[in-house]
C-alpha positions as CSV (number, residue, x, y, z in Angstrom):
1,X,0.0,0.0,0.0
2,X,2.8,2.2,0.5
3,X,5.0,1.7,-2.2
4,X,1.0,2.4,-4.6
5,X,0.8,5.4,-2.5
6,X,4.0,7.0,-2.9
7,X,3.9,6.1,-6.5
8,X,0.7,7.5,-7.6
9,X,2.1,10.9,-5.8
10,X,4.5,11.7,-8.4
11,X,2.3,9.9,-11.4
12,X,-0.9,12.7,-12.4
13,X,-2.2,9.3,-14.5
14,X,-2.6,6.7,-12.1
15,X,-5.8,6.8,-9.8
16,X,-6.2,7.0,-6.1
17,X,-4.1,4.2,-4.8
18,X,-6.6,1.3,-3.4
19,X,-7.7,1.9,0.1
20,X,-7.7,5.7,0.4
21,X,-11.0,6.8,0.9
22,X,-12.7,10.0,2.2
23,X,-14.8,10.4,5.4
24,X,-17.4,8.1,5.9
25,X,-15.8,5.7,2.8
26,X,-16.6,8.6,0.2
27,X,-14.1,8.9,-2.6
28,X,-10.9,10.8,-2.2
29,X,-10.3,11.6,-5.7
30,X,-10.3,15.8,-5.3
31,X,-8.4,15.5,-1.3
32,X,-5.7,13.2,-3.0
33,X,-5.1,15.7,-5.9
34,X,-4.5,18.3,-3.5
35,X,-1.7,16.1,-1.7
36,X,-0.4,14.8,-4.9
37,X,0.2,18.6,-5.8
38,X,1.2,19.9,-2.9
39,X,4.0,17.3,-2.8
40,X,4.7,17.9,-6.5
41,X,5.1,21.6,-5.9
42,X,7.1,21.5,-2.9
43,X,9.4,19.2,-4.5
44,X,9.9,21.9,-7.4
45,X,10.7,24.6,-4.5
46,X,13.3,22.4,-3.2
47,X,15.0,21.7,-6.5
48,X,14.4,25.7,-7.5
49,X,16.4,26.7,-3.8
50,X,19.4,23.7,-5.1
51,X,19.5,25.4,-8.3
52,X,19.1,29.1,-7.8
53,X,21.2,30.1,-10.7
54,X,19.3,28.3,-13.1
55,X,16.4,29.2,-11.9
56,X,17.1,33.0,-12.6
57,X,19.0,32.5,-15.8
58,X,15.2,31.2,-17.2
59,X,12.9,32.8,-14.4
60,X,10.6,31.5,-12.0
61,X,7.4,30.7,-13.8
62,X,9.5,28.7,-16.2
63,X,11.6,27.0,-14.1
64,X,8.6,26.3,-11.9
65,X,7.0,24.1,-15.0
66,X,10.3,22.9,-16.3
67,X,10.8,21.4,-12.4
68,X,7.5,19.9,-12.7
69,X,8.3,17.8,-15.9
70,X,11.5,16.8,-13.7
71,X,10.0,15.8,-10.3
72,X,7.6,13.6,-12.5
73,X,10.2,11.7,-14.5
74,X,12.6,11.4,-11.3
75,X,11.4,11.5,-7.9
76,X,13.7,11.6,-4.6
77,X,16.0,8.6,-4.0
78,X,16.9,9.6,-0.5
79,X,15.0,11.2,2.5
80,X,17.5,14.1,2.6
81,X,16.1,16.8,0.0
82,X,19.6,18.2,-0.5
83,X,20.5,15.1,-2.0
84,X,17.8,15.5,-5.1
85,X,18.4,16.7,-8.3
86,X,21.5,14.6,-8.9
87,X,19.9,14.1,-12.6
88,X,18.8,17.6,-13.3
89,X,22.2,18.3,-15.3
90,X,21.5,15.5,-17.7
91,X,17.1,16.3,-18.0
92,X,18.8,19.5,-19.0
93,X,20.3,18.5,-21.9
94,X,17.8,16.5,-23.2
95,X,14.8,19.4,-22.5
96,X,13.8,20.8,-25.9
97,X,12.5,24.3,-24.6
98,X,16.0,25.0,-23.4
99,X,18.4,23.6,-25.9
100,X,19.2,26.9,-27.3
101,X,20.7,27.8,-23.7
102,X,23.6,25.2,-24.4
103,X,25.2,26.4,-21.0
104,X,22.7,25.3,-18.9
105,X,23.4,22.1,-18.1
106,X,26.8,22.4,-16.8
107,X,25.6,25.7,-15.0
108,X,23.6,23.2,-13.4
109,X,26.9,21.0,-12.9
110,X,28.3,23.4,-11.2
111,X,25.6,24.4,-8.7
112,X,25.3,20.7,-8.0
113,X,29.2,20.9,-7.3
114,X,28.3,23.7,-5.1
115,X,26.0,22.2,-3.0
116,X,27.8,18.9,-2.6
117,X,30.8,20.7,-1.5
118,X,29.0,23.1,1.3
119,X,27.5,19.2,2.8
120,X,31.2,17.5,2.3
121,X,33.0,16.3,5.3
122,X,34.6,18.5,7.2
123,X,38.5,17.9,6.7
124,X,41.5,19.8,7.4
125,X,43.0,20.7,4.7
126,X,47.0,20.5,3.7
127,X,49.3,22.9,5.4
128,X,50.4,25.4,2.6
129,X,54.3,24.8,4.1
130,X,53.8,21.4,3.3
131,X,55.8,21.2,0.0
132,X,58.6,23.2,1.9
133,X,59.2,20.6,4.0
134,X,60.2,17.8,1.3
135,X,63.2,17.4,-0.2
136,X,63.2,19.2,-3.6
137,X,64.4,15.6,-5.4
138,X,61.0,13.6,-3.6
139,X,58.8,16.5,-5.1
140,X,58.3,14.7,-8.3
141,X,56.9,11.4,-6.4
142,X,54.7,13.1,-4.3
143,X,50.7,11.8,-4.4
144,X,47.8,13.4,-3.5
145,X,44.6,12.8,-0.8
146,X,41.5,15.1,-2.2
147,X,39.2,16.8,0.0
148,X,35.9,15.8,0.3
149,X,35.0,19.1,-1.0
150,X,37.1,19.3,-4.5
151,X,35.1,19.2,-7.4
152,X,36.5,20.3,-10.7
153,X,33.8,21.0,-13.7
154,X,35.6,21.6,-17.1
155,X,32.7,23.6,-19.4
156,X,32.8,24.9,-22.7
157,X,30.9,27.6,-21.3
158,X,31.8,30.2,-19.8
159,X,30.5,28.7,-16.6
160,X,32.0,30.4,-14.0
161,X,31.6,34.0,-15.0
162,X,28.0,33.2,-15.5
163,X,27.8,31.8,-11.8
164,X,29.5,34.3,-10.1
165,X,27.7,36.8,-11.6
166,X,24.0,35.6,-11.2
167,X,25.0,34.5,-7.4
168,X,26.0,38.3,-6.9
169,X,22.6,39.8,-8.9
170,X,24.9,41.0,-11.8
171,X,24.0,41.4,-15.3
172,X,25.3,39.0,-17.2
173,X,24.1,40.0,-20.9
174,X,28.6,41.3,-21.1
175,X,29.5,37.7,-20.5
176,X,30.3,35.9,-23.6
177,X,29.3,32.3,-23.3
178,X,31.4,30.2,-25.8
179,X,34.1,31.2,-23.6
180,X,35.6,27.8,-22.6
181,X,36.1,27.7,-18.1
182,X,36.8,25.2,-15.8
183,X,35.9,25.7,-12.6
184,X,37.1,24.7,-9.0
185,X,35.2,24.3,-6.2
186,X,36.3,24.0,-2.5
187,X,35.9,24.5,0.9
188,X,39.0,25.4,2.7
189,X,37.1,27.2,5.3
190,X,33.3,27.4,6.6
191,X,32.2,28.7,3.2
192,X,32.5,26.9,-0.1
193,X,34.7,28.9,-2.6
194,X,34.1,28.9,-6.6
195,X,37.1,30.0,-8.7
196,X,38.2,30.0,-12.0
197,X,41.4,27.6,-13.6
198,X,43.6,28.9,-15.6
199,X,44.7,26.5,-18.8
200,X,46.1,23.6,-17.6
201,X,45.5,23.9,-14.1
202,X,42.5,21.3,-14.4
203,X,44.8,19.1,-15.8
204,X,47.0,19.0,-13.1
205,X,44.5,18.9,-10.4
206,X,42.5,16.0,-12.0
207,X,45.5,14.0,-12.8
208,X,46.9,14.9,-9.0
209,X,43.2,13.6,-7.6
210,X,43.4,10.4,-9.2
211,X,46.3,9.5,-7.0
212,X,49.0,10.5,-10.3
213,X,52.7,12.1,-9.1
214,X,53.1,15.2,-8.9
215,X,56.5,15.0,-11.6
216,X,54.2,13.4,-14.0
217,X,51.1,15.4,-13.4
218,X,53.0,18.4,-14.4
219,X,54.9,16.7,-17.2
220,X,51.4,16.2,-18.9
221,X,50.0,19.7,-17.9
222,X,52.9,21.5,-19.6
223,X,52.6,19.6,-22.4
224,X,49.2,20.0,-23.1
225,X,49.7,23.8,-21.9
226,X,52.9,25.2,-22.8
227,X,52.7,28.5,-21.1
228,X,51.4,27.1,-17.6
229,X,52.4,28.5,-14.6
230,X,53.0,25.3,-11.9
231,X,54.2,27.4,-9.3
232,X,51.3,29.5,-9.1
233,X,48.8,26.5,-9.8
234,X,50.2,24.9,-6.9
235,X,50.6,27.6,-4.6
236,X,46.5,28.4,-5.8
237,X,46.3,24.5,-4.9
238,X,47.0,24.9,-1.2
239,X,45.7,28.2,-0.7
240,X,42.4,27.0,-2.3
241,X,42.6,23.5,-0.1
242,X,42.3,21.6,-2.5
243,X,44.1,18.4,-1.1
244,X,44.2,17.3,2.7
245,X,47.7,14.8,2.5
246,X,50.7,14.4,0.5
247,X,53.2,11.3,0.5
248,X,56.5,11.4,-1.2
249,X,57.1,7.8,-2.1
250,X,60.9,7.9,-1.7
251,X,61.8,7.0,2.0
252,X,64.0,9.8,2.3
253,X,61.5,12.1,1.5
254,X,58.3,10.9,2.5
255,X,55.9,13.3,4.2
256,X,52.5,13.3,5.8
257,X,50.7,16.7,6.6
């Protein structure tokens, strides 16, 4: 009876689940529609508070429908509302009345990001001294532990402009959005942080979070970026807290901070 229940809340179509009945065993056709909207609705509020940016970038009675289409085809997974919307990126790309906004989706990405990052553990992250203290020829072996807060999004868009904007109630008709950005987002303090990487920068901080040395992490970043700055990526690293250990895997110069 439940599992009818809780289906027919999200399904408009399918009648009143069996057993459901009104006072004195009347039908409960028009006191069920009321619940089945109200839960509909308040679903839609949660997803437009998760996704705030979006939701200005095509306005509230838009977004309000467009969330309505989505609570229908995916409903919660997990008693913690934060949690929803995991999928709203990809129903994005695949929603006709908003294909022409082709940066959409991975605005969406990013809010996602945003939102998983402000519920992430709470870690501390690497001392900034910690690369002083290893031995200049263990630097190249060193590995990586993210934080649980690190995301990276990589956009063809120019995502983070377009964020950071909107979040701040700027206009956002000067921002071209072909502009290619990949963003990173942390939380070195209480607050999560939303920044902007500079070419090649992603590619060392992905390579580095899948547990790649450092040497060869920035062998592959130069080459695919000639005019990278590694010093100031990885002094951004730290300061940004993006990692919360390092380990040189030479004995002489191993290391954990």
């Amino acid at each position: 009876m439940q599992a009818g229940f809780a289906a027919s809340l999200l399904a408009p179509d399918l009648p009143v689940p069996a057993g459901v009945v009104g006072p004195r065993g009347k039908k409960a056709g028009k006191r069920f529609a009321v619940y089945r909207n109200n839960v509909a609705v308040g679903l839609a509020g949660a997803l437009g508070d998760i996704f705030p940016v979006v939701r200005k970038l095509v306005g509230d009675g838009f977004f309000r429908a467009m969330a309505l289409v989505y609570v229908a085809q995916e409903p919660p997974g997990s008693p913690l509302m934060f949690e929803y919307g995991q999928g709203f990126a990809a129903f994005l790309e695949d929603f006709e009345p908003v294909s022409q906004l082709l940066y959409l989706p991975d605005v969406a990405r990013l809010e996602r990001a945003w939102l998983d990052a402000f519920h992430a553990a709470d870690v501390e992250p690497l001392d900034p001294g910690a690369l002083g203290r290893v031995a200049p020829e263990a630097l190249a072996e060193l590995t990586f532990t993210v934080h649980p807060a690190t995301r990276i999004i990589d956009s063809d868009f120019a995502i983070v402009s377009i964020f950071s904007a909107s979040r701040e109630d700027q206009d956002i008709s000067g921002i071209r959005p072909r502009q290619a950005q990949s963003a990173l987002v942390t939380r070195p303090g209480d607050w999560v942080e939303v920044r902007g990487l500079p070419p090649g920068a992603s590619t060392l901080f992905k390579a580095l979070i899948a547990g790649v040395r450092l040497g060869e992490a920035a062998g592959d970043a130069l080459a695919a970026h000639p005019q990278f700055d590694l010093p100031a990526a990885l002094a951004a690293m730290l300061e940004a807290g993006v990692f919360i250990r390092c380990a040189a895997r030479a004995p002489a110069g191993s290391l954990s901070a």
